[in-house]
C-alpha positions as CSV (number, residue, x, y, z in Angstrom):
1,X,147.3,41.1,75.5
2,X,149.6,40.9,72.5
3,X,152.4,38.7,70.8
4,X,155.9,37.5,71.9
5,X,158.6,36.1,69.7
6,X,161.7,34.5,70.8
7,X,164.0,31.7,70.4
8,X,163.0,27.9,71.1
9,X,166.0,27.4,73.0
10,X,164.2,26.5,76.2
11,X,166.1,29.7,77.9
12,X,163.8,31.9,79.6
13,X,166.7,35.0,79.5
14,X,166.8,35.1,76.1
15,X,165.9,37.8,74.0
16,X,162.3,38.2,72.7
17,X,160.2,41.0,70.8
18,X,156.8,41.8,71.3
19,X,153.6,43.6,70.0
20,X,150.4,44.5,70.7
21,X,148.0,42.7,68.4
22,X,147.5,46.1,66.0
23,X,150.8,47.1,66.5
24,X,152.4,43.6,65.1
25,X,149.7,44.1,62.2
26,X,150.6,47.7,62.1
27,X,154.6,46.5,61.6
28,X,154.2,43.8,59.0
29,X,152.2,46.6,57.4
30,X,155.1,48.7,56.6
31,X,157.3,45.9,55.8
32,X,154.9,44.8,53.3
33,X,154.7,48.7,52.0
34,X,159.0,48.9,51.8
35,X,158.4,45.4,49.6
36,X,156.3,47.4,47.5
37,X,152.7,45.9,48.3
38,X,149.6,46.3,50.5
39,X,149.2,43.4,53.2
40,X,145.5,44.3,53.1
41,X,145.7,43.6,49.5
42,X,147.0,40.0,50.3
43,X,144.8,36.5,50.8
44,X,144.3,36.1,54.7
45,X,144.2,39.8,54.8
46,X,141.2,41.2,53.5
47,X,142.5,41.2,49.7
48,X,142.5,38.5,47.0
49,X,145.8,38.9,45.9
50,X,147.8,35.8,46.2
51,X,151.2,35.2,47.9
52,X,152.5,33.2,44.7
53,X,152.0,36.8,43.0
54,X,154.1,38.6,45.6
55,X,158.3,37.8,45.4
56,X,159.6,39.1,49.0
57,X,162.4,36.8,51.6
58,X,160.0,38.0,54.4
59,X,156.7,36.0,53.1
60,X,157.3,32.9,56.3
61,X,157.0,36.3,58.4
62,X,154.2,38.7,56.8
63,X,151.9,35.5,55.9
64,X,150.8,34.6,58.9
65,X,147.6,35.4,61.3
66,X,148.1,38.2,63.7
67,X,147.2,36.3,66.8
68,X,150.3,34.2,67.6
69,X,151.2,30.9,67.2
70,X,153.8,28.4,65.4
71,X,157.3,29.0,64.2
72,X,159.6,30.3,61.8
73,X,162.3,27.6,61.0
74,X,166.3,28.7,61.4
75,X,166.3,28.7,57.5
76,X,163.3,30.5,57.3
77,X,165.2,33.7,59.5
78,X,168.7,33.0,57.4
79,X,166.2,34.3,54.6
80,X,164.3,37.2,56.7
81,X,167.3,38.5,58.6
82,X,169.6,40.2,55.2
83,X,166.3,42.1,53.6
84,X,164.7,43.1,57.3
85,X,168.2,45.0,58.3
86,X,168.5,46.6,54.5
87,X,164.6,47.7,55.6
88,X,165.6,49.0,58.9
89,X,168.4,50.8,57.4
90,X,166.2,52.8,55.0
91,X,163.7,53.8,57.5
92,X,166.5,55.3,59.7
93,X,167.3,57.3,56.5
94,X,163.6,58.8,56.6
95,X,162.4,61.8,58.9
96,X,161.7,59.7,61.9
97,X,158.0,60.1,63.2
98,X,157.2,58.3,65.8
99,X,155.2,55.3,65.0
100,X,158.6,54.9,62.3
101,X,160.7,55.3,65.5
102,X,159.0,52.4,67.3
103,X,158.4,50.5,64.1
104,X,162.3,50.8,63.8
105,X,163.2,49.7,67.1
106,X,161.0,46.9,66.5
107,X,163.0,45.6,63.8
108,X,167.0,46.1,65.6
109,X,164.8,43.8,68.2
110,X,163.4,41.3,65.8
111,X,167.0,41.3,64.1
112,X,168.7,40.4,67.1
113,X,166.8,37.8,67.7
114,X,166.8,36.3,64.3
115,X,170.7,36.1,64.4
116,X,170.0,34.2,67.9
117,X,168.1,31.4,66.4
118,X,170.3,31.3,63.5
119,X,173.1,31.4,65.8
120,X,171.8,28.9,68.0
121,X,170.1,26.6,64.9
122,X,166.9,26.8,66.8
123,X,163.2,28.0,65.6
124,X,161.6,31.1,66.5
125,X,158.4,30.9,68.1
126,X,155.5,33.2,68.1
127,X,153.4,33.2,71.3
């Protein structure tokens, strides 16, 4: 079981990215980390910090429950897409391990299909 996000654009060929449950946790995780915060520390996490104390473009993507559902809105990715490639880029500059490998891979896969909704003005959808 796990998680799927790709574009609502009704075509089944598209591209998509998915996760295992603890692996999507595990990935926002280290996103979270590069912004310079725990997500453990964060409301809906475990933690009592709030989101309205935290400044990062990928809050519509970290803030979220781990199980699936809804949508990010084309704007919404616009904002996520610049700072998750400048993320990506840094973590290929680190001594790749292999959990940073995967967690890498993840991204170039979420990034392409970011620019895809954007591209296409559609939504992405988490499943």
């Amino acid at each position: 079981m796990g998680l799927i996000l790709f574009p609502g654009d009704g075509d089944t060929t598209s591209p998509d990215v998915a996760w295992s449950y603890s692996g999507f946790h595990a990935f926002r995780c280290r996103l979270a980390q590069a912004e310079g915060f725990a997500l453990d520390e964060m409301r809906g996490f475990g933690g009592e910090r709030l989101w309205s104390n935290v400044s990062t473009t990928l809050e519509p993507f970290l803030d979220r429950p781990d199980d699936g559902g809804g949508e990010l809105s084309t704007a919404e990715c616009t904002g996520i897409l610049p700072r998750l490639e400048t993320i990506t880029g840094e973590w290929q500059e680190q001594t790749a391990r292999p959990l940073l490998q995967q967690h890498i891979e993840n991204a170039r896969q979420l990034a392409l299909v970011l620019s895809l909704c954007i591209e296409k003005d559609v939504e992405l959808l988490f499943m």
